[in-house]
Backbone as CSV, one residue per row, in Angstrom:
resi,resn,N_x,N_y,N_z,CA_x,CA_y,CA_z,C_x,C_y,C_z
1,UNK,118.831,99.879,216.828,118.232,101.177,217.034,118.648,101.765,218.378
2,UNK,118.893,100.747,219.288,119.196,101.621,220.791,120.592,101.451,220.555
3,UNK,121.296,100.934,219.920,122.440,101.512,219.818,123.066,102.815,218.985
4,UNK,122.352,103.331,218.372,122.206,104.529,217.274,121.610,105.731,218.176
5,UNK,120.618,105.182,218.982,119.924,106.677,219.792,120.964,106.655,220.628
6,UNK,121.732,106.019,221.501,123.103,106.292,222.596,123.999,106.939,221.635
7,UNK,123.838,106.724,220.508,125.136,107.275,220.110,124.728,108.695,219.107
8,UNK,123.257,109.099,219.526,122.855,110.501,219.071,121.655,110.651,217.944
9,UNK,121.550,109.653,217.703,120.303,109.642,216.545,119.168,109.384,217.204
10,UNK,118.701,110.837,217.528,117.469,110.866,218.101,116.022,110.372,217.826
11,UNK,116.086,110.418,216.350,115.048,109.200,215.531,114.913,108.081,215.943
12,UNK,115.915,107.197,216.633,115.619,106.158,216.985,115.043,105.994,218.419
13,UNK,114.244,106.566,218.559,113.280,106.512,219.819,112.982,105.235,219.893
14,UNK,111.691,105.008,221.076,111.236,103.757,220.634,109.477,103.602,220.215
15,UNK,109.141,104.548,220.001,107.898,105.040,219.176,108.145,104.698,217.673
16,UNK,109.384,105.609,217.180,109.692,105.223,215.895,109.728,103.630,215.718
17,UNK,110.637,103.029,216.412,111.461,101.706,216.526,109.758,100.871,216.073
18,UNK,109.205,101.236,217.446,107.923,100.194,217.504,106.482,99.800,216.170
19,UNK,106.838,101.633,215.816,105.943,101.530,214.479,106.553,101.369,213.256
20,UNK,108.175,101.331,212.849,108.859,100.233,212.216,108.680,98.975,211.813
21,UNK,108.209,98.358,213.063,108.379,96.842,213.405,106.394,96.475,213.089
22,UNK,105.936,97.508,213.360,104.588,97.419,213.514,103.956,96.929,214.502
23,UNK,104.554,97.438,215.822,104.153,97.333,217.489,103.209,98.491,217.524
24,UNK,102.112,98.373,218.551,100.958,99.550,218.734,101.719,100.065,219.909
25,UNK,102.614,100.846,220.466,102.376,101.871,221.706,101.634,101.545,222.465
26,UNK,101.807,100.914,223.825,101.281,100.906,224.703,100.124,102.593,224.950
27,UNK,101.582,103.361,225.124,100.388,104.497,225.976,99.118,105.483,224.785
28,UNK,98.586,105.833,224.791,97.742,106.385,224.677,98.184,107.705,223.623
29,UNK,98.698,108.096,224.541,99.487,109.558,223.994,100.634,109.835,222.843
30,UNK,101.229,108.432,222.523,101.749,107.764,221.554,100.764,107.414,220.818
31,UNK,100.069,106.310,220.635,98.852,106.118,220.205,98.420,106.831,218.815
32,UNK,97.426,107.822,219.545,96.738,109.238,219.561,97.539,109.930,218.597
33,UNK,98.393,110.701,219.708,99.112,112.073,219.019,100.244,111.970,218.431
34,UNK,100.910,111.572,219.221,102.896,111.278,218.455,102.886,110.749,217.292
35,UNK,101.556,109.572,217.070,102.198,109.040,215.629,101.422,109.571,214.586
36,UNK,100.709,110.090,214.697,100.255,111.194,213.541,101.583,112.236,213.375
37,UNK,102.045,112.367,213.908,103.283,113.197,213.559,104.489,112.776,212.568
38,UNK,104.363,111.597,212.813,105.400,110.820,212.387,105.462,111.021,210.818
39,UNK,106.348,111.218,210.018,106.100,111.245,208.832,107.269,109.793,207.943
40,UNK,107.103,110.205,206.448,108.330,109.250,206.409,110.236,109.756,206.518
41,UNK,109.960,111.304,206.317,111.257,111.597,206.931,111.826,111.425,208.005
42,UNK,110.993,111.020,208.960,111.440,110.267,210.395,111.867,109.138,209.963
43,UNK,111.206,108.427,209.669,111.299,106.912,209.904,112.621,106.667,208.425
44,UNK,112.972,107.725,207.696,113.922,107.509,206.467,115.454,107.742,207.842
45,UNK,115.356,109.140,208.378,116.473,109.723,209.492,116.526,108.331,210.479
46,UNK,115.568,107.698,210.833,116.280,106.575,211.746,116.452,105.345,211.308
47,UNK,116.170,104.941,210.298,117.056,103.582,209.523,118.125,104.201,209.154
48,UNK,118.285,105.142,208.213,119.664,105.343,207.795,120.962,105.699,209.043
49,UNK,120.477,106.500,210.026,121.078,106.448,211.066,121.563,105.669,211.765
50,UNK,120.328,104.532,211.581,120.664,103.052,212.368,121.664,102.429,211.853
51,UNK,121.624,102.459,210.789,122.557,101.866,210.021,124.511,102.323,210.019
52,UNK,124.065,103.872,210.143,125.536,104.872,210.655,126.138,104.374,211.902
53,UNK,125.179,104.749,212.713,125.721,104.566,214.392,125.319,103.439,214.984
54,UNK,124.647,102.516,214.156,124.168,101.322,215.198,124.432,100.328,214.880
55,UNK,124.725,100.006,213.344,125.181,98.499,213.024,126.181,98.402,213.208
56,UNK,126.644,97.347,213.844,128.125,96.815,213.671,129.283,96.695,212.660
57,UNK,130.447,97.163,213.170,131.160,97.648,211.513,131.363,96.046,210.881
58,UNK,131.444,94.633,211.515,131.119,93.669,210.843,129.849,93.490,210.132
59,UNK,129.208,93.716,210.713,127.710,93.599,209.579,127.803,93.966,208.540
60,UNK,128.004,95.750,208.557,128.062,96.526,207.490,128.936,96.201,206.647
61,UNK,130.000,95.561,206.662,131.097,94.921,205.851,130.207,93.652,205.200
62,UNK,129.928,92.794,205.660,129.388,91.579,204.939,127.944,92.053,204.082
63,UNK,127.319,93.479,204.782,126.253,93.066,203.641,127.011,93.995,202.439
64,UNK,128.040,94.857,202.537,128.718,95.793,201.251,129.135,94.640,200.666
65,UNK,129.473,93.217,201.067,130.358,92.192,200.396,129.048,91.195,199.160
């Protein structure tokens, strides 16, 4: 995922990342507000993204295999 947001996929924050994984946000304001926002078209835009700009072109080869 942090290799996908360096390379422009802004979905992969680490708000998204964390409620992916099913981490609570430390701050508050995340918490609270940001992730009520969140829908599943976010979280669809940063796996598939992750997968564009962040996996390794070996990976992506062995799991197409």
């Amino acid at each position: 995922m942090a290799t996908a947001l360096a390379n422009g996929v802004s979905e992969c924050s680490e708000l998204v990342r964390d409620h992916l994984i099913g981490h609570k946000p430390m701050a508050l304001g995340s918490n609270t507000y940001a992730a009520k926002a969140l829908d599943w078209g976010i979280y669809e835009r940063a796996i598939l993204g992750m997968v564009k700009k962040g996996m390794p072109e070996g990976v992506r080869a062995a799991l197409d295999s």
